[in-house]
Phi, psi and omega in degrees: 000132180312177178273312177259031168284306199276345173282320195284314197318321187254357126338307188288316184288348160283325169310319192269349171301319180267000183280295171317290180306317190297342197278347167277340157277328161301327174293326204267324168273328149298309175321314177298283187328296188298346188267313179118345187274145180270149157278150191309119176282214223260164141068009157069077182299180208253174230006035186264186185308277215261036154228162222282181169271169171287176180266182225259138176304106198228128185299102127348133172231169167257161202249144199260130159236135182209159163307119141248129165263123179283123162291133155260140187259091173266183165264139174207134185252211207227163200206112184275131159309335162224137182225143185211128178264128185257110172243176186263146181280341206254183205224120164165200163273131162319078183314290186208158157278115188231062188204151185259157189282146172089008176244167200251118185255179179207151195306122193125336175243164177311105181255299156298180034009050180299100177342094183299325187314309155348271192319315186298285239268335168281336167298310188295321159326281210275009159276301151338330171268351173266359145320322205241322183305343207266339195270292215271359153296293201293325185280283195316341195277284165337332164307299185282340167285305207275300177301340185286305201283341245241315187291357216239313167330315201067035180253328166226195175313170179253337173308307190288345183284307190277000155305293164336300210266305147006273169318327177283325189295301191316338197271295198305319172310296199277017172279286208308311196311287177329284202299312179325292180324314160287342176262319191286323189277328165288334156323305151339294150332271155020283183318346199274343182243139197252166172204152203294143160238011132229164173294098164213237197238103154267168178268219195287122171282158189257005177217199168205170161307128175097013163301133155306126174227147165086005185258120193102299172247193153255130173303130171282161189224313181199180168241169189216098171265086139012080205241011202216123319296214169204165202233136190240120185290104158220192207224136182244157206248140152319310172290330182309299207289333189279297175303298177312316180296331175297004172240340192273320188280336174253005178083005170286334169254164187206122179277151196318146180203145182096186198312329172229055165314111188046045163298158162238144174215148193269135165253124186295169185281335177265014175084054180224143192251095190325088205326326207256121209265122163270203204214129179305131176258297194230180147256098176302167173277335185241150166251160203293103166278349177254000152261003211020086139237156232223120162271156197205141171203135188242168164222137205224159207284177199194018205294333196295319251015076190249332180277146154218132185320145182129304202305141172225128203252160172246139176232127201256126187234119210268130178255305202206172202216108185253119165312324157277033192282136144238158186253120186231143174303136168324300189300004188255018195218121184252127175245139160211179152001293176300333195141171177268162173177150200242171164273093177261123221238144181247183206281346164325334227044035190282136148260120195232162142291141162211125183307129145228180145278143176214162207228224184283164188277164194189110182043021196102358165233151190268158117308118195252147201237305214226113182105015154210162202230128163345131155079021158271171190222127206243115192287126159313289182209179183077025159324311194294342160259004135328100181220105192038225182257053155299156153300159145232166167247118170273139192248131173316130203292144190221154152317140171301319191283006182226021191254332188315304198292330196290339163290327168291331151272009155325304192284322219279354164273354169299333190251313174351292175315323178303309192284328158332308200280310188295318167343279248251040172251315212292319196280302210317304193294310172300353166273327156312303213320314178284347152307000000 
């Protein structure tokens, strides 16, 4: 082989030699890149082969004391304040209806109808008959005028004079009988026409035309309710009420004061909160021995009718006021069996347990009553990154609806590097290649 055949010959295989090498090194910067790791910079930094991560962010609130007033949510339903069964008094066939079902009627008017004629015709009798009781007042009263002087005379007896006088009393009596008579039978009359005897919502009539009613009894025809306002009944537990006075008497409690002292506001069967607040009217005296609770009935405005007897409602009723209250998000308070406890993170970043008390719910938040002190810091969320008694860092807790965008942006230099990384690994293998 010529000589200068075997120099290119070993010219090409040093080339392919450095190709190879530059490209297992460009393989070698991806790999690093795709891993995510840096080299240890001076003093061995934190993300190098042999250093540790940071600790993991976790939400925080500080813990705050303010007057909170405690509510309690008992069960209750709703109850009309006047309730009236409209029946019929008088006996006959039914005519007309005159009212439409389901509307607000008002005290006076007219709903039934009852066949009157009967009635009319014992009225026109006992007017007649006070016609002739009046005449026959009259004749004897004129009688009895005509004999006084006639007795003063000796022109008659003192017998027929008092005979006279007799017949005259006897006349005003069967006057007066005749007029009863007559207010009894328009009363009677009265009847034939039924009319609401209070103001609300009647229901459904309960007969129809051409029905008998009133014969023997009173028939009922319809009901009439009162629904503005109304009044809602619930119940209270004996331990409830024992325990709140041992607190209002040792001063851990203060009872509710000002304009809305033991208000009450109604919560609906679908968790919808009623607008309109009502006012405790009583307390019962006594308690219920076979469930042992204590009745309570309050009363609330009703102008809408949105409320209707019947309904059965939670009724949340503010009692007491704890001066010291703090508030915390629900997800920050693990409830079980055992008790309630929170997460508490010191400036360490140490995460411990702490037994609290909590006492009623308040807009989406518990009442903490007991086990924690101003200016702690009580963890939210970022349970899932616990890992034993690692450290954490805490960051202040934001609501889900204002946590969204600050987490995002939170994330985008974590992810940043990466899309970065493959670029200038990708120019590195082309750039051997062309080697």
């Amino acid at each position: 082989m010529p000589a200068w055949m075997t120099v290119e010959t070993s010219t090409r295989g040093t080339r392919r030699v450095r190709g190879a090498r530059a490209l297992g090194a460009a393989l070698a910067a991806v790999l690093v890149a795709a891993c995510g790791q840096k080299p240890a910079g001076p003093g061995g930094a934190p993300g190098g082969p042999g250093g540790a991560p940071p600790p993991p962010e976790v939400g925080v609130v500080t813990v705050q004391t303010r007057p909170v007033a405690l509510a309690n949510e008992l069960p209750g339903r709703l109850e009309a304040v006047r309730t009236a069964q409209v029946r019929a008094r008088a006996a006959g066939i039914l005519q007309k209806r005159l009212f439409v079902e389901g509307s607000d009627v008002k005290a006076g008017q007219r709903l039934f109808l009852i066949d009157p004629a009967p009635y009319q015709a014992t009225v026109a009798s006992a007017q007649a008959q006070l016609a002739r009781a009046q005449a026959n007042a009259t004749q004897a009263a004129a009688q009895a005028q005509r004999y006084k002087p006639l007795v003063e005379a000796h022109a008659v007896s003192e017998q027929e004079y008092v005979n006279a006088l007799a017949a005259q009393k006897q006349g005003e009596a069967d006057v007066a009988a005749a007029k009863a008579a007559v207010q009894t039978s328009q009363i009677n009359l009265s009847y034939a026409t039924v009319v609401a005897p209070i103001s609300g919502r009647i229901g459904r009539a309960l007969v129809t035309e051409g029905a008998l009613v009133g014969q023997g009894e009173a028939t009922p025809l319809a009901t009439i309710q009162q629904i503005d306002p109304m009044y809602v009944n619930f119940t209270q537990s004996t331990t409830e009420v024992l325990r709140l006075r041992r607190d209002l008497q040792s001063g851990k409690l203060k009872h509710a004061s000002g304009p809305d002292a033991a208000s009450v506001r109604i919560v609906l069967e679908d968790g919808s909160l009623y607008p309109q607040a009502g006012r405790l009217l009583f307390t019962d005296l006594s308690v219920d021995p076979t469930s042992g609770q204590i009745t309570l009935r309050a009363e609330v405005p009703n102008p809408q009718g949105m409320l209707l007897p019947g309904m059965y409602v939670r009724v949340r009723l503010e009692q007491a006021e704890a001066t010291n209250g703090i508030l915390l998000p629900q997800q920050a308070v693990q409830r079980g069996s055992a008790g309630d406890s929170v997460m508490v993170v010191s400036a360490d970043g140490k995460v411990t347990p702490r037994p609290v008390k909590v006492g009623s719910a308040l807009e989406g938040q518990w009442v903490v009553l007991e086990g924690l002190q101003p200016g702690e810091m009580v963890m939210v969320d970022g349970f899932q990154k616990l890992r034993g008694s690692a450290p954490v860092k805490p960051v202040p807790w934001q609501p889900p609806a204002a946590s969204g965008p600050v987490s995002a942006t939170v994330a985008r230099p974590a992810v940043a590097p990466r899309p970065g990384s493959a670029p200038a690994a990708a120019g590195a293998v082309a750039s051997a290649a062309s080697r």
